[in-house]
N, C-alpha and C positions, 0 to 999 in steps of 0.2 A: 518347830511350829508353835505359836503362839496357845498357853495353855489352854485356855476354852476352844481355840479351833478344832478341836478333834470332838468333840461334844455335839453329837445330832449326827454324825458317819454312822455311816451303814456300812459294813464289810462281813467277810470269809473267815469262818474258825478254819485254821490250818489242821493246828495239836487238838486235842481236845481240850476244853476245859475242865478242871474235875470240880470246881467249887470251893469255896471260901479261901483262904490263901492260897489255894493249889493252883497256878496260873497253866495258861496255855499259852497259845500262838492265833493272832488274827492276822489276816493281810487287808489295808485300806488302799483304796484304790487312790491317790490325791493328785492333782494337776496329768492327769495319766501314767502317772509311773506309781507301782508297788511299795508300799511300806509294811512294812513289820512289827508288831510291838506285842510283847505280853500283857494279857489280856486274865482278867479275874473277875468271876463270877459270881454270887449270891449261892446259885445251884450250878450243876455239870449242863455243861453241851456240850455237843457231840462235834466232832470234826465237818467243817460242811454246812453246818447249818448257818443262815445272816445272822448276826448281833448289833445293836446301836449301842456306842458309845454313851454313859453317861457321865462320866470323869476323867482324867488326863492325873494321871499322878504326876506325873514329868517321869523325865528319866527313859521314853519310851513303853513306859508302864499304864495299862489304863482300867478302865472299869466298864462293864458291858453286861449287857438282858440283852436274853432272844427275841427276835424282830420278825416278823411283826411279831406283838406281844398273842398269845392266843387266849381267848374265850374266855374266863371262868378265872383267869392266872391272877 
């Protein structure tokens, strides 16, 4: 997938995240079929909760915050 297309995705933390280098697992949903990529976060999210993409490292690698963002964050 073309690097910025995955920039503005909404998907599913699988693994958890733990935060700053510590990756987890998200699933995006794309043309209807499941993708996978490790995913890194600022701060930990929990398994389950949405995240939007805001980088594409390549590689299947990307960068993600909790979505919606909330209140005060």
């Amino acid at each position: 997938m073309a690097s910025q297309a995955l920039v503005g995705k909404v998907g599913t933390v699988i693994t958890a995240i733990r935060g700053g280098e510590r990756a987890g697992e998200v699933r995006l949903m794309l043309g209807g079929m499941a993708h996978y990529y490790l995913a890194y976060a600022a701060t930990a999210i929990a398994a389950g909760a949405q995240i939007l993409v805001i980088n594409n490292r390549g590689a299947r690698q990307i960068d993600v915050e909790p979505w919606p963002v909330e209140e005060g964050s």
